[in-house]
Every structure is written in C-alpha cells, then in structure tokens.
py3Dmol code that shows the C-alpha trace and the ligand (Angstrom):
import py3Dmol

protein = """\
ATOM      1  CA  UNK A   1     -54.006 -44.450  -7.082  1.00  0.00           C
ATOM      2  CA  UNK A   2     -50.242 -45.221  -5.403  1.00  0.00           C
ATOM      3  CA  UNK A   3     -49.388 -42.349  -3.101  1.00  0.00           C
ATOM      4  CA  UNK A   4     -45.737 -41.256  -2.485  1.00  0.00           C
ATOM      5  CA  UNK A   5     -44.425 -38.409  -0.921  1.00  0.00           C
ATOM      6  CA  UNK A   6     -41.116 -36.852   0.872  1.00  0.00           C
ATOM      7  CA  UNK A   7     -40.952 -36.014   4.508  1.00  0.00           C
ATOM      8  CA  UNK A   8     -38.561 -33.510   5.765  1.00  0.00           C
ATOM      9  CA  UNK A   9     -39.061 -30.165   7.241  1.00  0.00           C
ATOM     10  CA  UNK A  10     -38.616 -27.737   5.197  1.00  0.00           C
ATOM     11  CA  UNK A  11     -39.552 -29.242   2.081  1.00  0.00           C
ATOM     12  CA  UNK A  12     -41.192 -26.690  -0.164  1.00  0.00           C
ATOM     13  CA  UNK A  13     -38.477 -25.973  -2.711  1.00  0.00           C
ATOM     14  CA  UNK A  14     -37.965 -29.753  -3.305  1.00  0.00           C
ATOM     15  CA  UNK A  15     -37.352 -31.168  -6.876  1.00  0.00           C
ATOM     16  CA  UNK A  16     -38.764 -34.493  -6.147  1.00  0.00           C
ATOM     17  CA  UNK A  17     -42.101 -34.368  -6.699  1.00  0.00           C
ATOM     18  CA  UNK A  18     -41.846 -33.072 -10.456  1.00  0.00           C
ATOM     19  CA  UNK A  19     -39.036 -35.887 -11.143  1.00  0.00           C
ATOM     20  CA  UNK A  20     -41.490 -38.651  -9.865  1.00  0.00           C
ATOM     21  CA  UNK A  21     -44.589 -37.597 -11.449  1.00  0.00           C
ATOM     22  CA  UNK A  22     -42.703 -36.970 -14.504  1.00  0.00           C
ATOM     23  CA  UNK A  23     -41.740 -40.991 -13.962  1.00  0.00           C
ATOM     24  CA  UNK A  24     -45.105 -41.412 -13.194  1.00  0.00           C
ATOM     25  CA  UNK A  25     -46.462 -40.350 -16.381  1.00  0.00           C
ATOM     26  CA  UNK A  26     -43.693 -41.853 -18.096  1.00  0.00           C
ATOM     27  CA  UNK A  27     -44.677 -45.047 -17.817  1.00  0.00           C
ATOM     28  CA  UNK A  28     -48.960 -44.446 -17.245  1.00  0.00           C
ATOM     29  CA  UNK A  29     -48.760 -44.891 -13.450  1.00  0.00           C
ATOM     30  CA  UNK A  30     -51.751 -44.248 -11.406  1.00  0.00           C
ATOM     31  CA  UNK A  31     -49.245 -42.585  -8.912  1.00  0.00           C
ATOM     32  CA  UNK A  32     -48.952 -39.338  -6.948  1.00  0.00           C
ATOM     33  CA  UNK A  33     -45.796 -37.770  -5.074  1.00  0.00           C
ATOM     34  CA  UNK A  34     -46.681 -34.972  -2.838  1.00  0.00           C
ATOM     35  CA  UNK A  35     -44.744 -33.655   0.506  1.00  0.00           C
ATOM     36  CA  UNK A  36     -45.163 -33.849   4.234  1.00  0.00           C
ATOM     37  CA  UNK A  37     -43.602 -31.318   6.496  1.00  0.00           C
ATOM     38  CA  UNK A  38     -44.168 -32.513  10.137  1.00  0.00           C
ATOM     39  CA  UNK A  39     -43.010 -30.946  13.510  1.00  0.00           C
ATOM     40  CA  UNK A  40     -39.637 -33.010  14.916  1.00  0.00           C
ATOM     41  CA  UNK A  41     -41.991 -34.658  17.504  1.00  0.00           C
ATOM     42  CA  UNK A  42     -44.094 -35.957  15.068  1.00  0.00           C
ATOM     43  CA  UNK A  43     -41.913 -37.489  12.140  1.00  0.00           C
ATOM     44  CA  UNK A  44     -40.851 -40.782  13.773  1.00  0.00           C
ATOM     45  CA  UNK A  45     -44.710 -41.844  14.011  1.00  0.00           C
ATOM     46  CA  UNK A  46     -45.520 -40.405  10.798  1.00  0.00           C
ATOM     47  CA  UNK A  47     -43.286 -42.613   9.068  1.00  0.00           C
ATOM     48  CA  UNK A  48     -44.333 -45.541  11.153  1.00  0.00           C
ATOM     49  CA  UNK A  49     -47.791 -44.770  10.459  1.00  0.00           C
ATOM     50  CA  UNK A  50     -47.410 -44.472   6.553  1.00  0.00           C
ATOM     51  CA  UNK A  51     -48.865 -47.881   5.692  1.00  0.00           C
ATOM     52  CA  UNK A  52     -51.888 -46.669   7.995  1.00  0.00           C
ATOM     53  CA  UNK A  53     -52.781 -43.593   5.584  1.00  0.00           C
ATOM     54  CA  UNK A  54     -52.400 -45.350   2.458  1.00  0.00           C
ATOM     55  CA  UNK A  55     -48.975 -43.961   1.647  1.00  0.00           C
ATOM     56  CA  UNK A  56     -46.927 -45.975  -1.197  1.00  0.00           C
ATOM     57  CA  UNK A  57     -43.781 -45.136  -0.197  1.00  0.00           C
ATOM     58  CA  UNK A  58     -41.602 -42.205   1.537  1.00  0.00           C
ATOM     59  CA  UNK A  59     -38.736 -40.026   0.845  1.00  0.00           C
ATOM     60  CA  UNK A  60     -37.160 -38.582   3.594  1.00  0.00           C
ATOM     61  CA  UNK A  61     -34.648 -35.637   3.691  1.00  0.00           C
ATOM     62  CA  UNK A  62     -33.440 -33.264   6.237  1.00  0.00           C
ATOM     63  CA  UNK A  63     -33.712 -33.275   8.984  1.00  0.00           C
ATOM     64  CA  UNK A  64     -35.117 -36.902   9.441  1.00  0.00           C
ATOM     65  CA  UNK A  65     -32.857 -39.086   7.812  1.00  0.00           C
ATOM     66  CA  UNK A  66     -31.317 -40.046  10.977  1.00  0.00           C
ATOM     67  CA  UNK A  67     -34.371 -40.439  12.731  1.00  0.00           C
ATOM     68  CA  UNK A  68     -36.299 -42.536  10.402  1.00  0.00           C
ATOM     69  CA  UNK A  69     -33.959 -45.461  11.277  1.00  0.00           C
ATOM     70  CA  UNK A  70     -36.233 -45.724  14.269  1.00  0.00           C
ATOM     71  CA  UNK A  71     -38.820 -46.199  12.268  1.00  0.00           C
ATOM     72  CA  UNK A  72     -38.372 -49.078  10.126  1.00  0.00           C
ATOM     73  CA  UNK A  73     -36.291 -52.166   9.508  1.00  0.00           C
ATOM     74  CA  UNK A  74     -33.028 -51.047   7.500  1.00  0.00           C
ATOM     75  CA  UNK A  75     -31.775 -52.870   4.791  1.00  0.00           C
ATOM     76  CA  UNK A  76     -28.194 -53.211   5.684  1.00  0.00           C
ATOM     77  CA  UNK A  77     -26.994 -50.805   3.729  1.00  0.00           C
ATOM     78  CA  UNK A  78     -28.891 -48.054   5.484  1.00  0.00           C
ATOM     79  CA  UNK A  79     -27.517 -49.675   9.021  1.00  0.00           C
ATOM     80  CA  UNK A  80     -24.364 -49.382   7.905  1.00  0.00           C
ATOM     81  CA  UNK A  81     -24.800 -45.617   7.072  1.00  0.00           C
ATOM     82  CA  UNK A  82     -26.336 -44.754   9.477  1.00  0.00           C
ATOM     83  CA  UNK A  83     -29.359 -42.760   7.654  1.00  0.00           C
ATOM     84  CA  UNK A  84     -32.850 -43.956   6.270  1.00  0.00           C
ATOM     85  CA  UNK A  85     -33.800 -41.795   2.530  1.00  0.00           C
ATOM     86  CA  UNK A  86     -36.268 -44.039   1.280  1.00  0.00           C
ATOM     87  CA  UNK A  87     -39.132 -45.800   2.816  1.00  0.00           C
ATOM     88  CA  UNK A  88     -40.825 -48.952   1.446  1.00  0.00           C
ATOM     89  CA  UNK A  89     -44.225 -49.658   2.921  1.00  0.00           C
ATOM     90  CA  UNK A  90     -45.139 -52.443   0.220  1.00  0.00           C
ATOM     91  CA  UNK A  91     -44.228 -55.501   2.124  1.00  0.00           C
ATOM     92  CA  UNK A  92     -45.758 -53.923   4.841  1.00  0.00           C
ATOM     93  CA  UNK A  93     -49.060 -53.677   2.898  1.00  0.00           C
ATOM     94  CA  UNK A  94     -48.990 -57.205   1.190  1.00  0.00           C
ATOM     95  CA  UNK A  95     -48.949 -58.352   4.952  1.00  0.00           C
ATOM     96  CA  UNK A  96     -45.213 -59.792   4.111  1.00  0.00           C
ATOM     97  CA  UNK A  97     -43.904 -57.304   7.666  1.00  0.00           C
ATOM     98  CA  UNK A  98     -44.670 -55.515  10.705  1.00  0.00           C
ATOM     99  CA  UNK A  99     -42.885 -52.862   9.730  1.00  0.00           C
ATOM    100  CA  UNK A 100     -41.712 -50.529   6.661  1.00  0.00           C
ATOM    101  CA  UNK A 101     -38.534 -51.080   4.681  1.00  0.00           C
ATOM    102  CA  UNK A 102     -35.998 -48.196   4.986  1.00  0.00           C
ATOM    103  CA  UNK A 103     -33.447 -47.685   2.739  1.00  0.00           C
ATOM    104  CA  UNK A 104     -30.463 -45.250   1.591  1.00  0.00           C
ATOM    105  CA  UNK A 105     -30.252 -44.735  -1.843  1.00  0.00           C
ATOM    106  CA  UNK A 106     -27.756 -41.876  -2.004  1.00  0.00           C
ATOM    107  CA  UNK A 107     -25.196 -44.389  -1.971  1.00  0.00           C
ATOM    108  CA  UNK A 108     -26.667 -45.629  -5.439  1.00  0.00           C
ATOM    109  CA  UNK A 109     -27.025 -42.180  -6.378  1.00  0.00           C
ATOM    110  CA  UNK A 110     -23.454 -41.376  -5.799  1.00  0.00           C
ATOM    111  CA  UNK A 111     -22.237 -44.859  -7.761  1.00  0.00           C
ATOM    112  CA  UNK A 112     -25.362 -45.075 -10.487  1.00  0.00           C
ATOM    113  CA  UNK A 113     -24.421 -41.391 -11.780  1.00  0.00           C
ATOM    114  CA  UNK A 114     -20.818 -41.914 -11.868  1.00  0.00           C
ATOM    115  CA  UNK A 115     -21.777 -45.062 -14.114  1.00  0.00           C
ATOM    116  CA  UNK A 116     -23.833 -42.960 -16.189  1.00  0.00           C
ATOM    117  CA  UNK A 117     -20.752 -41.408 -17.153  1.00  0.00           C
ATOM    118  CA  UNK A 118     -18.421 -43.998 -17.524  1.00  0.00           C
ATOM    119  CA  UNK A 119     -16.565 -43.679 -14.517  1.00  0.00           C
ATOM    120  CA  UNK A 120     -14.759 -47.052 -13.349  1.00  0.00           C
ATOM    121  CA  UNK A 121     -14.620 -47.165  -9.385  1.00  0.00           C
ATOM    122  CA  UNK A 122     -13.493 -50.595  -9.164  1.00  0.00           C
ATOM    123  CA  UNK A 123     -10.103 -50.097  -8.348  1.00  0.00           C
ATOM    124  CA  UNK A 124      -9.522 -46.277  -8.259  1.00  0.00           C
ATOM    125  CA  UNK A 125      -8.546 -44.000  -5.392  1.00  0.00           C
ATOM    126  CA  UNK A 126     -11.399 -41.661  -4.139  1.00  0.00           C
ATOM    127  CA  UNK A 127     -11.367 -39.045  -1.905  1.00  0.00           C
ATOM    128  CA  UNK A 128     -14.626 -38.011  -0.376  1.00  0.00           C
ATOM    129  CA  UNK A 129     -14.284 -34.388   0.799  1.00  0.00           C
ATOM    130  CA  UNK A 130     -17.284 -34.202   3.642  1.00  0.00           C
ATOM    131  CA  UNK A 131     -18.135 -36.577   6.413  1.00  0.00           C
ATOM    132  CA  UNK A 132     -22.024 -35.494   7.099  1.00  0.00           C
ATOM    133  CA  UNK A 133     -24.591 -37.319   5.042  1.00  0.00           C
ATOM    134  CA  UNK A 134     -23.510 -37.073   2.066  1.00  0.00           C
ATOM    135  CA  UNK A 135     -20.350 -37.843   2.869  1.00  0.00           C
ATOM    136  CA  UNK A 136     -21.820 -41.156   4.636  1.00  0.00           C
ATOM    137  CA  UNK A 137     -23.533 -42.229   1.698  1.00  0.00           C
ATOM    138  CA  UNK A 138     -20.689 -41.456  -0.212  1.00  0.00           C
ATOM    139  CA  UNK A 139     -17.633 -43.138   1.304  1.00  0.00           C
ATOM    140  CA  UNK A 140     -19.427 -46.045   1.673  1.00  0.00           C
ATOM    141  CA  UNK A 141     -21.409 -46.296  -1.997  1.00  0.00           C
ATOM    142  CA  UNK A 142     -17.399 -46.296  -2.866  1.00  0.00           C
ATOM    143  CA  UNK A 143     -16.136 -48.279  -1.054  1.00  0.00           C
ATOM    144  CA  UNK A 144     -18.392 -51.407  -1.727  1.00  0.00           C
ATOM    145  CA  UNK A 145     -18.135 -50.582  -5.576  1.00  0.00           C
ATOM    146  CA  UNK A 146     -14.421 -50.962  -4.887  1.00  0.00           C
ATOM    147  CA  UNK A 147     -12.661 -48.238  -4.091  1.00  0.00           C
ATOM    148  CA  UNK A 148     -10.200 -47.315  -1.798  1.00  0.00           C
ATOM    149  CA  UNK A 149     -11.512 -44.585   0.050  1.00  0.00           C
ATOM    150  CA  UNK A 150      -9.808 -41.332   2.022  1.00  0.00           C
ATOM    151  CA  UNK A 151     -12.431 -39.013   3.925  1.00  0.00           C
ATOM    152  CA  UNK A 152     -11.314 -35.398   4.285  1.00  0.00           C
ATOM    153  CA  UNK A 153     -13.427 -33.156   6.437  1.00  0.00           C
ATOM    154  CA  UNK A 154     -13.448 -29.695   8.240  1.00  0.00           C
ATOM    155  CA  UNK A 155     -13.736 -31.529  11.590  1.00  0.00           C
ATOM    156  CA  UNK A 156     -10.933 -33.965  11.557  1.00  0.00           C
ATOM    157  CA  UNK A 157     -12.100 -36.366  14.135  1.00  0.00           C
ATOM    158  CA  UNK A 158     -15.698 -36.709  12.269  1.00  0.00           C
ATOM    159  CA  UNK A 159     -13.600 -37.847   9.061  1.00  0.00           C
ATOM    160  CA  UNK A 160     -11.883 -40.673  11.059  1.00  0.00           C
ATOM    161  CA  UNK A 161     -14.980 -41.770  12.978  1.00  0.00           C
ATOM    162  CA  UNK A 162     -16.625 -42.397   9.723  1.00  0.00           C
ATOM    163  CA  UNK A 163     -13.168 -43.882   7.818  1.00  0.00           C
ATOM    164  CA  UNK A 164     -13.399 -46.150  10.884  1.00  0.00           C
ATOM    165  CA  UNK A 165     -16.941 -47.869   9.511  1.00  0.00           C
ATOM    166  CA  UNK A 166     -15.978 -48.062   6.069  1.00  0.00           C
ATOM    167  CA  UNK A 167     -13.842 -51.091   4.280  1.00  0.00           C
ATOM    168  CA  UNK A 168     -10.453 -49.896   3.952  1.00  0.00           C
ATOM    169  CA  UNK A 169     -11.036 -46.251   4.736  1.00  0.00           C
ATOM    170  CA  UNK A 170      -8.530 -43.616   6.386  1.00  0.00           C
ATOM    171  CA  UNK A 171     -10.239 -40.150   7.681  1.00  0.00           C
ATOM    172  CA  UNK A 172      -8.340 -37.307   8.152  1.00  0.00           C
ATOM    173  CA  UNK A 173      -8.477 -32.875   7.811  1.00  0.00           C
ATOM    174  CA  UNK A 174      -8.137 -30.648   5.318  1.00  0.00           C
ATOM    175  CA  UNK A 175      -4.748 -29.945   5.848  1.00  0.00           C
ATOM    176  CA  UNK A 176      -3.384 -32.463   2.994  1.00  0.00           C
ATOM    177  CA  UNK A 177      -5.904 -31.281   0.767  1.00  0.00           C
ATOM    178  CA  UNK A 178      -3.441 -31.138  -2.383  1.00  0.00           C
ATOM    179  CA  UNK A 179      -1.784 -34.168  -1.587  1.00  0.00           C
ATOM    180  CA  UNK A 180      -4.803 -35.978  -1.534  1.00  0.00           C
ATOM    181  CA  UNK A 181      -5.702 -34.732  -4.593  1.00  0.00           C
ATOM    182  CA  UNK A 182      -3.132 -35.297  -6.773  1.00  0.00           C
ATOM    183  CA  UNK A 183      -2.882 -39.260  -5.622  1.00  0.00           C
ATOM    184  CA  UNK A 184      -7.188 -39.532  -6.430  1.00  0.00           C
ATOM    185  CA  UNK A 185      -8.553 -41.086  -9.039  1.00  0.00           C
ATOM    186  CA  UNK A 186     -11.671 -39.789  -7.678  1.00  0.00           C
ATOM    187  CA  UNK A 187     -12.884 -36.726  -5.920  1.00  0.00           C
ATOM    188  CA  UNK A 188     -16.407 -36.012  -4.524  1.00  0.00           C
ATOM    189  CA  UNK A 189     -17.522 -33.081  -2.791  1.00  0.00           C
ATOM    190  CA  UNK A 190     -19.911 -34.161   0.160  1.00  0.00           C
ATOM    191  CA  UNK A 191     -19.475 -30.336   1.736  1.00  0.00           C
ATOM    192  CA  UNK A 192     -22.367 -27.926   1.112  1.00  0.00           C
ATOM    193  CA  UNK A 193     -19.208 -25.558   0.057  1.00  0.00           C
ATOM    194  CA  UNK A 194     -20.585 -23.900  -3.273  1.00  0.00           C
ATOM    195  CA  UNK A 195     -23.814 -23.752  -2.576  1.00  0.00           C
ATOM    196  CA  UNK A 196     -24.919 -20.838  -0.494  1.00  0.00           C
ATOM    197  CA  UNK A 197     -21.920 -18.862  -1.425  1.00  0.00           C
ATOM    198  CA  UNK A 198     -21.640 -19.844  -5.410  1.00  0.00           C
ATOM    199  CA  UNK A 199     -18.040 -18.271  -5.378  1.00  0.00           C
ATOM    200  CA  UNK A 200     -16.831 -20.898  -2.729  1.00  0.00           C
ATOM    201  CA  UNK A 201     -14.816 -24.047  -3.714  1.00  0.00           C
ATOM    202  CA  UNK A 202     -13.778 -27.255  -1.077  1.00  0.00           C
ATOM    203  CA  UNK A 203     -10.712 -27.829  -2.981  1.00  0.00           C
ATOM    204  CA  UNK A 204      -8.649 -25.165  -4.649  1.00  0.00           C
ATOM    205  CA  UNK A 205      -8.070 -24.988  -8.770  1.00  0.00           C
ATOM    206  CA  UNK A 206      -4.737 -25.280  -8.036  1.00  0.00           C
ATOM    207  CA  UNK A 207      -5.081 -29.347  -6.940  1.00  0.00           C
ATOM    208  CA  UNK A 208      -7.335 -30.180  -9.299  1.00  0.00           C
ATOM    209  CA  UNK A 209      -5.970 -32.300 -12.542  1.00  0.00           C
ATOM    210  CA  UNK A 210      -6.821 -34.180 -15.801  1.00  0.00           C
ATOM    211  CA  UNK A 211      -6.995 -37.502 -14.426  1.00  0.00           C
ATOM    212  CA  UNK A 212      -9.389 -36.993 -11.764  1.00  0.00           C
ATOM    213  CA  UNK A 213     -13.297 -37.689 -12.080  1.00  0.00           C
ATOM    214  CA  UNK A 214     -15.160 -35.114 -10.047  1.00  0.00           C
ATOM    215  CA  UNK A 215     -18.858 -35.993  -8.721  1.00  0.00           C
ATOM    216  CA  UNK A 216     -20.220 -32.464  -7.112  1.00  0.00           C
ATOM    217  CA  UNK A 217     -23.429 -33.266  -4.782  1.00  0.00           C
ATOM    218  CA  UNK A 218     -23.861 -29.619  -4.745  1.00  0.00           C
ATOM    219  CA  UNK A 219     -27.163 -29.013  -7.327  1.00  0.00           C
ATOM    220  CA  UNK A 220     -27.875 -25.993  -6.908  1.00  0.00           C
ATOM    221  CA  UNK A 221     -26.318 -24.351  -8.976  1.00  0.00           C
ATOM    222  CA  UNK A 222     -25.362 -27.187 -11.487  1.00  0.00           C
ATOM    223  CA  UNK A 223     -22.158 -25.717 -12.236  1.00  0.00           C
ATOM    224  CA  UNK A 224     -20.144 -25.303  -9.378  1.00  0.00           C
ATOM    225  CA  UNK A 225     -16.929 -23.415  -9.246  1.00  0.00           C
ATOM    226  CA  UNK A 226     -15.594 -26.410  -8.247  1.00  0.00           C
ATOM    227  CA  UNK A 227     -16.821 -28.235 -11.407  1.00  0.00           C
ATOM    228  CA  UNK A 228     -16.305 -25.268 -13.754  1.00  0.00           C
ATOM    229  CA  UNK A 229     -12.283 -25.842 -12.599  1.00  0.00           C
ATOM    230  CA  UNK A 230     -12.214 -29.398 -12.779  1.00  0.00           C
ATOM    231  CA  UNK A 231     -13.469 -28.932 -16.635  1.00  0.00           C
ATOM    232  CA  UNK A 232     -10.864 -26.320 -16.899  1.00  0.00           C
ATOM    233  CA  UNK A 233      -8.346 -29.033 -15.803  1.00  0.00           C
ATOM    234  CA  UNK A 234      -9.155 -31.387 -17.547  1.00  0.00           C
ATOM    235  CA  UNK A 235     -11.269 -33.683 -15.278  1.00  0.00           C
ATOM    236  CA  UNK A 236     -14.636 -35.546 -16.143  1.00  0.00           C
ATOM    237  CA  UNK A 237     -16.814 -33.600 -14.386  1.00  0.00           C
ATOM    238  CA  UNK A 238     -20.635 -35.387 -13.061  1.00  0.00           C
ATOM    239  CA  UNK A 239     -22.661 -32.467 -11.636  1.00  0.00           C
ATOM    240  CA  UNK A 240     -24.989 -32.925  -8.372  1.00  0.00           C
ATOM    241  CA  UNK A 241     -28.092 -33.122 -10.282  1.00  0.00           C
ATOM    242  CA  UNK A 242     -27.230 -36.809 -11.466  1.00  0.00           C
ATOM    243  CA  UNK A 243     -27.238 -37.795  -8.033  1.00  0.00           C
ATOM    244  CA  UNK A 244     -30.382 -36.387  -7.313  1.00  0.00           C
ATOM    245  CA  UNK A 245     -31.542 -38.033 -10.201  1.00  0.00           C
ATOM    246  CA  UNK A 246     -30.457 -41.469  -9.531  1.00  0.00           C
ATOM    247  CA  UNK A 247     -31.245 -41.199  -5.571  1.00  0.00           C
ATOM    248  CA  UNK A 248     -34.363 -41.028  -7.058  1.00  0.00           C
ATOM    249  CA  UNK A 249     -34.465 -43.446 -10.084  1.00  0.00           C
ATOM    250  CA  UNK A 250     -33.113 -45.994  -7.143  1.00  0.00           C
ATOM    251  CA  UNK A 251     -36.353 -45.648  -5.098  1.00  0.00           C
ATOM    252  CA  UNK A 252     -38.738 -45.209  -7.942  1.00  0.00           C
ATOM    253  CA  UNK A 253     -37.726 -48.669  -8.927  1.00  0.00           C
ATOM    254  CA  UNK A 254     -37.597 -49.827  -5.279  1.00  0.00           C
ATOM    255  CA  UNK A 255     -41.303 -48.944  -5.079  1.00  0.00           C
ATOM    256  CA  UNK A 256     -42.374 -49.881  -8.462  1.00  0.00           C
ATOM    257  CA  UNK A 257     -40.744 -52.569  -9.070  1.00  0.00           C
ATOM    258  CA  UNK A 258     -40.077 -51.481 -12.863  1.00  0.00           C
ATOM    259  CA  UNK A 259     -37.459 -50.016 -14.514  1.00  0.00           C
ATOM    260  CA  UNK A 260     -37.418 -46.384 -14.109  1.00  0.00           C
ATOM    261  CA  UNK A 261     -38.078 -43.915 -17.246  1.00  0.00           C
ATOM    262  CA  UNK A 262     -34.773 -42.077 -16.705  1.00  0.00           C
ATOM    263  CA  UNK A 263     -34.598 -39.505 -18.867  1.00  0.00           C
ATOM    264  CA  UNK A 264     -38.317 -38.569 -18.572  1.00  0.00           C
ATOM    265  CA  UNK A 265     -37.134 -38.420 -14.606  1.00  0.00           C
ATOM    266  CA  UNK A 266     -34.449 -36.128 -15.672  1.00  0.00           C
ATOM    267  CA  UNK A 267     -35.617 -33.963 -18.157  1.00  0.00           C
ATOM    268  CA  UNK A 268     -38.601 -32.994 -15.409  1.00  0.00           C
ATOM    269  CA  UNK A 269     -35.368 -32.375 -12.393  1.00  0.00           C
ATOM    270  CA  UNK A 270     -33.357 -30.410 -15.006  1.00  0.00           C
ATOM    271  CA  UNK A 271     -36.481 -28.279 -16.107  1.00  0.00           C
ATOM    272  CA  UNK A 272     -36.808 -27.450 -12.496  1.00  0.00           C
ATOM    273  CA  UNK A 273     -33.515 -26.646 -11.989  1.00  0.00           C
ATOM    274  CA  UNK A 274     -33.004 -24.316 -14.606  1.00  0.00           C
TER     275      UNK A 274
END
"""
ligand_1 = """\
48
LIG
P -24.384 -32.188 6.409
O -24.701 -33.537 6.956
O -24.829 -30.974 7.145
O -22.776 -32.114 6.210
C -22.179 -30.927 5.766
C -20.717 -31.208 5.422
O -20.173 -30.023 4.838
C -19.854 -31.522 6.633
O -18.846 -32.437 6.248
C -19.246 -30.154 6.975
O -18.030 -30.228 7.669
C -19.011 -29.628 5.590
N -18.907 -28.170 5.535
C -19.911 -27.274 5.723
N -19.444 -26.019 5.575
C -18.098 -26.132 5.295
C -17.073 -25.207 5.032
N -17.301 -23.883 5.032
N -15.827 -25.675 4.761
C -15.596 -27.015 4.748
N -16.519 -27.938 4.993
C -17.770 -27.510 5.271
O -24.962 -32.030 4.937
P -25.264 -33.188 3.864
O -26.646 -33.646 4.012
O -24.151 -34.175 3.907
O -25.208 -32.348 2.509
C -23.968 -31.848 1.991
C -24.230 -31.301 0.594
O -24.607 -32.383 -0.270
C -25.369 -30.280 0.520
O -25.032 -29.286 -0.417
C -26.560 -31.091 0.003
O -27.481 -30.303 -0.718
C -25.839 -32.054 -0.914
N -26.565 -33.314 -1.123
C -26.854 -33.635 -2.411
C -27.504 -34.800 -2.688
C -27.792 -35.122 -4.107
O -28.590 -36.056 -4.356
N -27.183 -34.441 -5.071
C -27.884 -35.677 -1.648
C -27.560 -35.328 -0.328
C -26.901 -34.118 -0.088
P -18.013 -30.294 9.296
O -18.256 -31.728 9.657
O -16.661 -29.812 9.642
O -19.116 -29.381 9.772
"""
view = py3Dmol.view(width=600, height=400)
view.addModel(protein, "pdb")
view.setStyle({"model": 0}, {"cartoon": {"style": "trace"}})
view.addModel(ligand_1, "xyz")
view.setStyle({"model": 1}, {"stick": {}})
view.zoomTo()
view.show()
C-alpha cells in the first residue's frame, strides 16, 4: 500500500484526504492519504525523513510551505515561488536522488481550473488581488501561461517585491482598485477577504464587469460575495474549490504517474464542502 499524507499544523478540517482517496478508489489504487500535524521544530526533518517512513508522497500547507523548500530539491517552479506544496519522494525511493522532489502546484491549480472553464490567459490582462501565497502561486501560474500580470495588495511594498520576480509584472496598493479593474481581463482574489467574514468582498460590486473572468481562491464558502457579484455582472465566475481541486489533481498525477480521475476527485471535495 502507497502512503500519502498532508503536513501542516493545523490540519484537521482539511478536504484533502477525502479528494485523494476518492482518486484512489477511482482508479483501484492500493493508496492511503492521511495527515501529519508536527510541532514547527519538527516539520523540516519530517519532510526530509518521509522516504525513511515509507511515505509516498506529501502535501504541505500552512504553515510549512515556506519551510519545506529546505527540505527538498525544488523544481524550478517552486524556486521561483518561493513555496514547496507538494512533495515527491519517488525518485528518492527508486534510488534515482538524495533527496525528495518539492513542488508547487497551486500555480497549476490557479491555470488548470481556469482551463476547465474555458478561460484563455494567453494574452489577457490579470490582476491578482493578494501578494501572500496564493498570490505567489498566482501571479506567477499567470504569468508563464501568458499573461500580463498587475499585483494589488493591502501592503503596497509586498505587491511590488513580488511584481519584481514575475515576467512582466507591476505591484502596486489598493488604491487603483477600480481602475485596475475595469482594464482586466482577469481578476483573482489571492486575499483571505470573504472567508472569515462571508459579508466581506476585496473588490467592490461597483468595479466588477461582464468581461472579466473571476477565479476566487476563497472555498469556503463556495460562493463568495465577491463571486455572487461578478455573476451579477456578468463575469465568468470559477469558484475556489476548482483550485483546490486541481492543486490536487496536479500532485495526484505527479505521484502516480496516471491521469487523475477528476471528477471522482471532485465530486468527493464538493461532498465535503457542502
Ligand atoms: P497569506 O499568505 O496569509 O496571504 C493573505 C493575503 O490576504 C495577503 O495578501 C494579505 O494582505 C491579504 N489580506 C488579508 N486580510 C486582508 C484584508 N482585510 N484586506 C485586504 N487584504 C487582506 O494567505 P494565502 O495562503 O495566500 O491564502 C489566501 C487565501 O487563499 C485564503 O483564503 C486561502 O484559504 C486561499 N487559498 C486557496 C487555495 C485553493 O486551492 N483554493 C490555495 C491556497 C490558498 P497583506 O499582505 O496586506 O497582509
């Protein structure tokens, strides 16, 4: 039997572990996915040591992500972002390297579940609203599918540091929120605006309009305020779950190798969630 997992600390509510075994099933995998919650001290060996317990393969979520670039060679990508969501300990196994594989595949969940509903980045303008993580994974997922990318944050100067790693970027506040907005083909929320408080919203109704695509990485809820106005406006609207679900289709495959049941996977996250 494969073991996988997720590390992160807290990880109790998680939605991963149905999704993959749902996957798992899917497809007659001899495969587990359970979760790890070690102390801060500890997670930086405990991904090292992975391959040593058997493990498959890792997710890893807050607060680790950063961290767990210390822990194995990043694919580029990863590097580039600066954060580590997926670890591959199969080459490591086969006796192929020294150490695990880390990637990010948020980036592919941000671009994968925009393709899933026909949204064309090649080309378009896209404003990522949100410079943590998210944010990260976003702006550059984007920008290497061809965008041309504007970062808006809360903290100005985080915006531009990140606009400053990405092809083509420009980083900025909030305070040319509606300008941004009207010239985007694009818009992603990378905030956690609309989550805690549901009756929040990163960008007021007022911006929003018919020709924008809005991607939400907020899942919970599904429907944002922010993606209830978008509808209202017009806008395709791609709710947070799809990103879960493809951050997750991205390393299923990563670790299997095969092609991942997808709408098993999702049917299992959107049981979950509701
Ligand atoms: P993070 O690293 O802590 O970043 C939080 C971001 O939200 C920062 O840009 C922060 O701005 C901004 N923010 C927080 N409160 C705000 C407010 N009141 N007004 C304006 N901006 C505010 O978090 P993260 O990991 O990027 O996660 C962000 C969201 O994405 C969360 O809701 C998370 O659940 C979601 N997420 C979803 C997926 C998915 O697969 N769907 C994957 C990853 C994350 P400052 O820099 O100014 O603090």
């Amino acid at each position: 039997m494969d073991v996988y997992g997720l590390i992160g600390n807290p990880v109790g509510h998680s939605l991963s572990p149905p999704m993959h075994e749902a996957g798992y099933a899917a497809l007659g995998l001899d495969a587990r996915y359970v979760t790890f919650e070690p102390d801060a001290d500890a997670a930086v060996a405990a991904i090292e040591g992975g391959a040593d317990l058997g493990v498959a393969g890792l997710n890893v979520t807050v607060p680790f992500k950063r961290d767990a670039l210390r822990a194995v060679d990043a694919a580029p990508l990863a590097e580039r972002i600066g954060a580590v969501n997926t670890v591959d300990y199969g080459p490591m196994r086969a006796g192929e390297t020294d150490r695990p594989r880390g990637h990010n595949t948020d980036a592919a969940g941000v671009t994968r579940a925009l393709a899933h509903h026909d949204v064309t980045v090649d080309g378009r303008e896209a404003l990522v609203v949100g410079a943590g993580g998210a944010g990260r994974a976003a702006a550059f997922a984007l920008a290497d599918a061809g965008a041309t990318v504007h970062v808006a944050n809360r903290t100005a100067e985080r915006a531009t540091e990140l606009a400053e790693d990405v092809p083509d970027a420009t980083g900025g506040g909030l305070d040319d929120l509606a300008t941004r907005v009207a010239a985007a083909d694009l818009l992603v929320n990378a905030t956690s605006v609309g989550m805690e408080a549901p009756e929040e919203t990163p960008v007021p109704a007022d911006h929003l309009h018919g020709d924008l695509a809005v991607l939400d990485a907020v899942y919970a809820p599904i429907e944002t305020r922010l993606l209830r106005e978008a509808a209202a406006a017009g806008a395709t609207t791609v709710d947070g779950a799809w990103m879960l679900l493809y951050q997750g289709v991205e390393a299923f495959e990563i670790w299997t190798g095969e092609d991942a049941p997808v709408e098993a996977m999702n049917a299992a996250l959107r049981a979950e969630l509701e």
